[in-house]
N, C-alpha and C positions, 0 to 999 in steps of 0.2 A: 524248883522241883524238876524242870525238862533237865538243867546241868545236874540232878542226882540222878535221875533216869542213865543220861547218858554214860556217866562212870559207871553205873551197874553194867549196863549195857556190855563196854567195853572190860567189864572185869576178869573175863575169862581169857581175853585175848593180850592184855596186860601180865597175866599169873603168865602164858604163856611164854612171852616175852624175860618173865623174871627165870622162868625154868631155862631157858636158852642164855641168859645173863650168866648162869650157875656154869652152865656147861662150857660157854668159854671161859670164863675163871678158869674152870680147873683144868684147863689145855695149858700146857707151859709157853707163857707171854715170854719168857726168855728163848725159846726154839724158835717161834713168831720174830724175834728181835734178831734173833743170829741170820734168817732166812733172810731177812729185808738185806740184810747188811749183805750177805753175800749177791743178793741181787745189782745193792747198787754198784759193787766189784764190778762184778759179771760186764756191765754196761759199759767200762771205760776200758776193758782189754784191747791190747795193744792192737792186736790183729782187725777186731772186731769197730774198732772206730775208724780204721783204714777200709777196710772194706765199704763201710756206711757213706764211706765221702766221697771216692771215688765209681763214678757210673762207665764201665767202658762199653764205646759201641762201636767196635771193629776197628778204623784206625783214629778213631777220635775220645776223647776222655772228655767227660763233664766233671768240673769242682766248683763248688760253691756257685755255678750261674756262671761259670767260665769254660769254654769251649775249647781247646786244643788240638792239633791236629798230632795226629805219632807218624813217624818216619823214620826209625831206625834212628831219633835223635834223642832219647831222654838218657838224662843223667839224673845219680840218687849220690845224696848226701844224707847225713841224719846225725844226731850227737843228743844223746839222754838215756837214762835208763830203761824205758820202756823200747828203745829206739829200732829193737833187735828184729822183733815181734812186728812191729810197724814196715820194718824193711821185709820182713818175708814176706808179707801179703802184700805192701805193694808192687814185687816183683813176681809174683803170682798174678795177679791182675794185669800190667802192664806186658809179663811177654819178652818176646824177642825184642822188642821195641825200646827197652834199656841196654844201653851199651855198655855202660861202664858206671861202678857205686863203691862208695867208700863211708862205711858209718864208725864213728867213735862211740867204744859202750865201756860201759865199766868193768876193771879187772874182774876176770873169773864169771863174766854172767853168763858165757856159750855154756860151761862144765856144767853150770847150777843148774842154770835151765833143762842141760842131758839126764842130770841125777834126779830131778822130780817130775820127768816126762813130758815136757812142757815141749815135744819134739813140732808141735804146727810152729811154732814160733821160731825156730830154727832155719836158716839158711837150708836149701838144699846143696848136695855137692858139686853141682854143678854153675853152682851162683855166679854172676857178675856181680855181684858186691864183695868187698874187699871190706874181711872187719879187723877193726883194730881197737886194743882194749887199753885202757888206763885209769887212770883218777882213781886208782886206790885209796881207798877210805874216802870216796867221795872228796877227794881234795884235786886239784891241778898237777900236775909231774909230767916229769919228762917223758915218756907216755904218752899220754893227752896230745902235747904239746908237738912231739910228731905227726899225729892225727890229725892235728888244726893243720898243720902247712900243707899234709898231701890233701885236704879239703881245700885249701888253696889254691894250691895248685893246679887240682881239677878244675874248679870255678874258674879259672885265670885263661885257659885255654879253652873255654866256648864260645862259640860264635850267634850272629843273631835268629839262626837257625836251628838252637840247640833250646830243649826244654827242661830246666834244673828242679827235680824236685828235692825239697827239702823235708826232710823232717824231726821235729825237735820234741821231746819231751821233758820230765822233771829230771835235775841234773845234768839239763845240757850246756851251761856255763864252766864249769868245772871239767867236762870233756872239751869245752874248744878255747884253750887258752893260748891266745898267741897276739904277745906283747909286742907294742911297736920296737923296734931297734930304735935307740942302743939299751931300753930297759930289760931286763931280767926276769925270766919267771919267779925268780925267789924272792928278786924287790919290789913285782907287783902283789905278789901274796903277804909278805910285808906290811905292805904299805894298808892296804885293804882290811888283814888282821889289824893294824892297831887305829884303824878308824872304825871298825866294828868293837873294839874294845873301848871306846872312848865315847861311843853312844850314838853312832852313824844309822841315820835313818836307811830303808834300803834303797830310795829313790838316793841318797847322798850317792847311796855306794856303788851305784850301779852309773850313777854319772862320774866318777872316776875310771870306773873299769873300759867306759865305752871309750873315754879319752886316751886308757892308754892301751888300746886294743885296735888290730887290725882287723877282724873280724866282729865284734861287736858292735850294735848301733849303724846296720846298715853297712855294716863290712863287708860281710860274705855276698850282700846282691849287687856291692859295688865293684866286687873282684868278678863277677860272673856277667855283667853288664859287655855284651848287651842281649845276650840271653833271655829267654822269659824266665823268669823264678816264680815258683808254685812253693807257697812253705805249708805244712798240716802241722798243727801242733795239739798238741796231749797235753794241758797247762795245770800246773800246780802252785796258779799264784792268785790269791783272791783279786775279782772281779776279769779275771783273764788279760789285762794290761799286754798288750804285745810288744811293746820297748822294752816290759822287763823280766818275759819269762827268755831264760837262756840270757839276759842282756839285750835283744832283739836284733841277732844278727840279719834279719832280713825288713827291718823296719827302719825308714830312712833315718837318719839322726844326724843334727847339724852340732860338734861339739862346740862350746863356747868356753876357753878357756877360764876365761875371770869367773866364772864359776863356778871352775872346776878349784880353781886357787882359792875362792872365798872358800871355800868347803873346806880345805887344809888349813888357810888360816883361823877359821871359825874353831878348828880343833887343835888349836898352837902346832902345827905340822909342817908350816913353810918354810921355816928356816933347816929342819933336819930334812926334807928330801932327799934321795940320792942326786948326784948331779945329773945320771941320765935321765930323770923325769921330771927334771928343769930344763933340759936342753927340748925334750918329745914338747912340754908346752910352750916354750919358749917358738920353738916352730910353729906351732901350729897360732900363736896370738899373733904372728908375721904374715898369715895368710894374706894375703890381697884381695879386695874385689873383685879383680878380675876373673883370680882362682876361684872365688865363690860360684860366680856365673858359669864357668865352665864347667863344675862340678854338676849346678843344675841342671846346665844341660845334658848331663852325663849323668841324669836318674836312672836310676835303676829300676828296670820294669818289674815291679814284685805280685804277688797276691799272696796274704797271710789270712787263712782260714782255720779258729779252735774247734779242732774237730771232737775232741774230749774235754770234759772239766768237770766239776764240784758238783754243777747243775745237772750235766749228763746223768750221773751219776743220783743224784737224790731224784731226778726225774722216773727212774726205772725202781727206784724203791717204793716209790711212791704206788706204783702201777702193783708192784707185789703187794705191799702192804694192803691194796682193795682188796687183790684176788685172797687173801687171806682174813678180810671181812673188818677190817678197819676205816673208817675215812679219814683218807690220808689229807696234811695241810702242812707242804714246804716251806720253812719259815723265811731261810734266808740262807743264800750258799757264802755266806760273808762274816760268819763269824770270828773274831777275835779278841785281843786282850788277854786282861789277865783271869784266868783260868777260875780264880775264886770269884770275880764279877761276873762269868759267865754262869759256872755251876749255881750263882746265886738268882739267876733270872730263868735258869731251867726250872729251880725248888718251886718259886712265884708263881710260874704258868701253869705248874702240876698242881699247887696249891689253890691257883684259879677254877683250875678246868675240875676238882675233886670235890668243890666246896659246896654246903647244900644249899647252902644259902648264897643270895647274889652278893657277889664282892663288893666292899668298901668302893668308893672312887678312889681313894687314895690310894689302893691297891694299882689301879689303872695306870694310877701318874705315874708311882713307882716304876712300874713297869717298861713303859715308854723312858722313864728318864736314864733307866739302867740298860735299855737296850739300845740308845748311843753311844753307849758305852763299852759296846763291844760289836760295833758295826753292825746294826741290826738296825733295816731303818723303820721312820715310825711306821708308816703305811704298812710295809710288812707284818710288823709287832699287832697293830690293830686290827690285818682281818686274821691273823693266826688267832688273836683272842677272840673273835667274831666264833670263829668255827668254834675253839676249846670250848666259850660260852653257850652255840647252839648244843653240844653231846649233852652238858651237862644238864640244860634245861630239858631238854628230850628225857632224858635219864636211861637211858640204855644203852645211845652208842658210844662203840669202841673209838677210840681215835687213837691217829698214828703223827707225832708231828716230826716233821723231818728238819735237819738245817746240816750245814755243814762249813768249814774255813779251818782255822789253823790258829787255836788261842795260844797263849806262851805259859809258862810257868817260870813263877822268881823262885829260885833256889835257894833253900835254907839250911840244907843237908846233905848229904855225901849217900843217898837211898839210891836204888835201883829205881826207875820205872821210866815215864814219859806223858807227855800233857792229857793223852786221851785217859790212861787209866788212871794220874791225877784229879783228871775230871769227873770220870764216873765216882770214884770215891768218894768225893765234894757232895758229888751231887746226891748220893745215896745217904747221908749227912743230913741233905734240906729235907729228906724223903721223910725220915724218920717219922713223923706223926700220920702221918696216912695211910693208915693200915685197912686199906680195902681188901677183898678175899682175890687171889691168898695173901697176898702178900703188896697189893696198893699199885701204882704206876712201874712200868721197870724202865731204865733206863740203860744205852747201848754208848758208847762212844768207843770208835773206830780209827785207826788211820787204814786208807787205801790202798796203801805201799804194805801193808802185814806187817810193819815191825815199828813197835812206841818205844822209841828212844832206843837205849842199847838194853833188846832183852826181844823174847822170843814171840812175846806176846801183839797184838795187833792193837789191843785196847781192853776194856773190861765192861762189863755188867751189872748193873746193879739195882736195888729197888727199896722199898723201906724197911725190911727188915735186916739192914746191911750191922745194923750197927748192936742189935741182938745178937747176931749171928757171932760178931766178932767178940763180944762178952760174953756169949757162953762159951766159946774158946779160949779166951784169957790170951786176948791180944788188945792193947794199950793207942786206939785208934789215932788219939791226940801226940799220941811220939811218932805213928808212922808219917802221920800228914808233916810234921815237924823236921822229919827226916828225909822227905821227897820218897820213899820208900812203898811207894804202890805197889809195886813188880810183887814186893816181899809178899808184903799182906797178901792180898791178891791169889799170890801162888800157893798159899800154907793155908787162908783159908778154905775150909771144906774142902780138900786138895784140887785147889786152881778150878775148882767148877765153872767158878766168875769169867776166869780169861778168855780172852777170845783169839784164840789160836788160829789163823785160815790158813798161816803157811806165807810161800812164797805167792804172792799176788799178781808179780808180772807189770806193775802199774802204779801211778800216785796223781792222785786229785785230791790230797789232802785227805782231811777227816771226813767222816761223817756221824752225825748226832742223831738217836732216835727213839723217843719218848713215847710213851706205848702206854695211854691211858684207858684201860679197862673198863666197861662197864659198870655203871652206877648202880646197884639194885633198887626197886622202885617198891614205897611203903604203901601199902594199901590198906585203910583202917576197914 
């Protein structure tokens, strides 16, 4: 009798709650989704993570809990896409007190940057840095390849008075290529393409590149030794691994020939090498003890601090997503695999978090066993369903769940598109039956970098009535997925609504994921 009291009790303040349930339905969860997303942009800007990391206070600089002293001794190096952006505010910050800077960026990023206004990230004209552009289409070329030796060069000629900062973003392996002699930029890209074609994991490939590289793998802080090296990095590689975003030119690395040789042999390669990278390992398995030791003691004084990544980035979403009245739950900034086991473990958690009744256990297992599956670990997977499970039970609240990484997609077609808006598609697919007001959960996937695969689009949109939508159009959902052709669909449906267009971003942390589950209405007899 007291718990029918009480539900009377509370019955008015319940209706209330359901009238404010109505009202955010009908706010568009897609504007909400777009706003997260550009927030977590917003977060990883080039400029904007250089400034957050660096504290100057008159002639001394703080990084990471490292103290510096300025004297009219720093030097700036930098090589990645975002790198441009990076170099003008740390020379904004730093002053008179950089003498000389040389950064490698990618062909045409000054012009693009002039043409969409993007002028704080621009060099002023009176710069001490020295830019130089290459890696056209994001490949290594001669270009680059000049860029890497006057990075050399510079690094080569400091002394242990001198303070090197470095800074590196996504694509900065491809801007600093520079093969040991007597090997070739065209035989190490070669060589590297057909062990990527042959099923080279990237840790394989990245322990070749360092072997036949003079700058990678502790290269550049060996050339600049005995200098202090300061690196920042803006990382576009899950879990942030510092050996292997760029290669890790400023992370010490000891090559070990024989397995750089098993790797060629493991992929029948060792008999076709060219001779000059028989000869580069053949020296380097000659090394002597003694060279070892001396090398040791010729470390390289470094500090590598990610001052951007995945996490940065779903951290400030996360913060929007409150202020925009969801509770927010980061799942995991480590998603990958294949795109169809991921879109299938997003379907599952929305299917979790919708359902009105408590989930099967076997749902639970599933969940967890498929979320190994695509690097999501258990702990994670169990309190994101922890919170998915609290909204549901409560029955009102909104939830936002966030994750973010870089799944693949296997090609079976000759389509336009790219993983993020293969994914939303997928996943708008598992939506299908959940048709809450208006239209059920929506879901967001994003690349950071603004462009999914070759096409204009950043990612897409999507939610359960994806697949209505596309039937009362007289579009054949089952051929587009068949054809890799997101971009298509995508664009032609309800003209491109779905896409998500932000433009030039300036930045890459990878994707980001964001599941937007709506309020429950609550039944009251």
């Amino acid at each position: 009798m007291a718990h029918i009291l009480s539900l009377l009790h509370l019955r008015p303040f319940l209706a209330l709650a359901g009238q404010r349930n109505l009202t955010f339905c009908r706010m568009s969860l897609d504007s909400r989704a777009r706003e997260i997303f550009a927030a977590a942009v917003e977060a990883v800007q080039p400029d904007i993570v250089v400034q957050r990391s660096i504290e100057r206070r008159e002639d001394t600089v703080h990084i990471n809990g490292h103290k510096f002293t300025l004297k009219q001794n720093l030097y700036l190096v930098g090589f990645g896409k975002a790198v441009l952006g990076m170099a003008a505010e740390a020379e904004r910050i730093m002053g008179d007190h950089l003498v000389k800077g040389i950064i490698s960026v990618p062909h045409g990023i000054q012009q693009t940057l002039q043409q969409h206004g993007k002028h704080h990230l621009l060099l002023k004209e009176n710069s001490r840095i020295k830019v130089m552009e290459g890696a056209k289409h994001n490949l290594p070329n001669g270009d680059s390849q000049k860029s890497a030796e006057a990075i050399k060069v510079l690094a080569s000629g400091l002394t242990e008075k001198d303070l090197l900062l470095v800074l590196i973003s996504g694509g900065g392996s491809a801007l600093l290529p520079a093969p040991i002699p007597p090997v070739t930029l065209q035989e190490k890209l070669d060589i590297t393409r057909r062990l990527a074609a042959a099923g080279a994991t990237i840790q394989e490939l990245n322990t070749v590149r360092r072997a036949l590289s003079l700058l990678k793998g502790g290269g550049l802080a060996r050339c600049a030794h005995p200098a202090q090296v300061v690196t920042l990095i803006l990382s576009d590689v899950i879990g942030d691994p510092l050996d292997l975003i760029a290669s890790g030119p400023t992370v010490p690395y000891e090559v070990e020939p024989e397995k750089v040789l098993s790797v060629f042999e493991h992929y029948k390669m060792l008999t076709s090498l060219p001779a000059s990278v028989k000869q580069v390992l053949g020296r380097q398995s000659q090394t002597t003890t003694e060279e070892h030791k001396d090398k040791s003691d010729k470390a390289p004084n470094a500090v590598n601090v990610v001052i951007g990544s995945n996490s940065t980035a779903l951290k400030s979403a996360s913060r929007q997503a409150r202020e925009l009245g969801f509770r927010p739950v980061i799942m995991s900034p480590g998603v990958c695999g294949d795109v169809r086991s991921v879109c299938h473990l997003y379907g599952l958690l929305a299917h979790f978090a919708c359902s009105r009744e408590e989930p099967p256990p076997e749902l639970t297992t599933k969940l967890l066993n498929l979320g190994l599956d695509v690097g999501v670990k258990s702990w994670d997977l169990s309190r994101t369903m922890q919170v998915l499970g609290e909204g549901r039970k409560e029955g009102w609240g909104a939830t936002c769940l966030l994750a973010g990484g870089e799944p693949t997609v296997v090609l079976t077609g000759k389509g336009r598109g790219g993983r993020n808006q293969e994914l939303a598609l997928r996943v708008g697919i598992e939506l299908r039956d959940l048709e809450l007001p208006p239209k059920g959960p929506v879901f967001l996937s994003g690349g950071t970098d603004g462009q999914d695969g070759p096409t204009e689009a950043a990612g897409a949109i999507t939610d359960a009535g994806l697949l209505e939508e596309a039937k009362t159009q007289g579009v054949d959902i089952d051929q587009v997925q068949a054809n890799n052709d997101s971009f298509t669909f995508f664009k032609s449906l309800s003209a491109g609504q779905r896409l998500l267009v932000p433009g030039l971003t300036c930045t890459n942390v990878m994707d980001v994921h964001i599941l937007l589950i709506p309020p429950i209405p609550i039944n009251i007899e």
